[in-house]
C-alpha positions in Angstrom: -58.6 8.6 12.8 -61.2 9.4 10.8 -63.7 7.1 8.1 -62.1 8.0 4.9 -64.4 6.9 1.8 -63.0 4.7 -0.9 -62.2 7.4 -2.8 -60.6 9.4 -0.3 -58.2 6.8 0.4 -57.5 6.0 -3.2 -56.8 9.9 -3.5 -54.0 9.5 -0.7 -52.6 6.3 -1.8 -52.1 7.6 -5.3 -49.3 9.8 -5.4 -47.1 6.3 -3.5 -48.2 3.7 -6.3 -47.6 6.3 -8.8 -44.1 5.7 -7.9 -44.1 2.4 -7.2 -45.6 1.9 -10.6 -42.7 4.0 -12.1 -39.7 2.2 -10.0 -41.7 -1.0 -11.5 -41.4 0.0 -14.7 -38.3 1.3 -15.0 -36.8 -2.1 -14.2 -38.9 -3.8 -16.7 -38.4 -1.5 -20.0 -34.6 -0.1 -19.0 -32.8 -3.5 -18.4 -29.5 -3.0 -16.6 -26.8 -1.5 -18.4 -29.1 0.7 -20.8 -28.8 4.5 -20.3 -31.5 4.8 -17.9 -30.4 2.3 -15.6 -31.5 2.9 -11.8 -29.7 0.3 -10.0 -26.7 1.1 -8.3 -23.2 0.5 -10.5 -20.4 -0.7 -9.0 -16.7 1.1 -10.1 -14.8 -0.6 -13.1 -11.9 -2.6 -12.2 -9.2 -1.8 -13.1 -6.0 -4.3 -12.7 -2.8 -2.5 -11.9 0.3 -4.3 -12.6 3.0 -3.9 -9.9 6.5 -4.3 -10.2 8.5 -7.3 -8.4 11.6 -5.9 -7.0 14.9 -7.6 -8.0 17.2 -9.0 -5.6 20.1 -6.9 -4.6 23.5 -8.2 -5.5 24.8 -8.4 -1.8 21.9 -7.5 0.6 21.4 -5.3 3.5 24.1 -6.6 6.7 23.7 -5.8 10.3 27.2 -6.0 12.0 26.7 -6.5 15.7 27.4 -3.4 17.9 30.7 -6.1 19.0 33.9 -3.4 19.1 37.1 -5.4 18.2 38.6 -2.9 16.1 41.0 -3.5 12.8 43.0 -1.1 10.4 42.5 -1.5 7.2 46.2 -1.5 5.3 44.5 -0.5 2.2 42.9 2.9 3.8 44.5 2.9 6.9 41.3 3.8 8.6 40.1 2.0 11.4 36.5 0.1 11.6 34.7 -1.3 14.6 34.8 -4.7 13.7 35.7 -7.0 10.8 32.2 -6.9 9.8 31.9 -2.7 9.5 35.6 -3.0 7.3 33.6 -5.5 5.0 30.4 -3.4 4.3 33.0 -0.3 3.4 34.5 -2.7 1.6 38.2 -1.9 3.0 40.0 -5.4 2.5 42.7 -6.8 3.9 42.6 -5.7 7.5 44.7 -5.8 10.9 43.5 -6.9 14.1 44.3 -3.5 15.9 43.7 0.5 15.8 45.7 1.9 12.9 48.6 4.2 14.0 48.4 7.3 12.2 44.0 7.5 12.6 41.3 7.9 14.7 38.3 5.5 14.6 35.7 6.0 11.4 32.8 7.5 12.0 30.6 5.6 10.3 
């Protein structure tokens, strides 16, 4: 590297204080918020309200895959198990395969 003389170096450091001056500056005379604000600005937030779902009036039942079958005397249908005849809500019930169906494909 070569010698530079004081006013050679002043020459090449000017044009990186000139904006460090002006970064300066713009902090002290454009406070944060003011239309000429710098700094980096975080997105608004914004508060969404959800909804809370409601409980069901019966909920959700898993009958177990147990096959005991029944006929329901109301539909005369028959169901897998007690629990499938409650869900289709085919009250009162037979232990049994009803006569006159085939199983419900449900």
């Amino acid at each position: 590297m070569k010698d530079s003389s004081p006013s050679e170096t002043l020459i090449m450091a000017l044009p990186v204080l000139l904006v460090l001056l002006a970064l300066v500056g713009a902090v002290i005379f454009f406070p944060q918020g003011s239309l000429f604000d710098i700094r980096g600005k975080a997105a608004p937030v914004i508060l969404t309200p959800t909804k809370v779902p409601l409980p069901t009036k019966s909920p959700e039942s898993v009958c177990p895959d147990l096959y005991k079958p029944v006929c329901s005397t109301r539909t005369d249908i028959t169901y897998a198990s007690e629990c499938e005849a409650r869900k289709a809500n085919a009250l009162p019930i037979k232990s049994g395969i009803c006569a006159a169906t085939l199983p419900a494909t449900r």
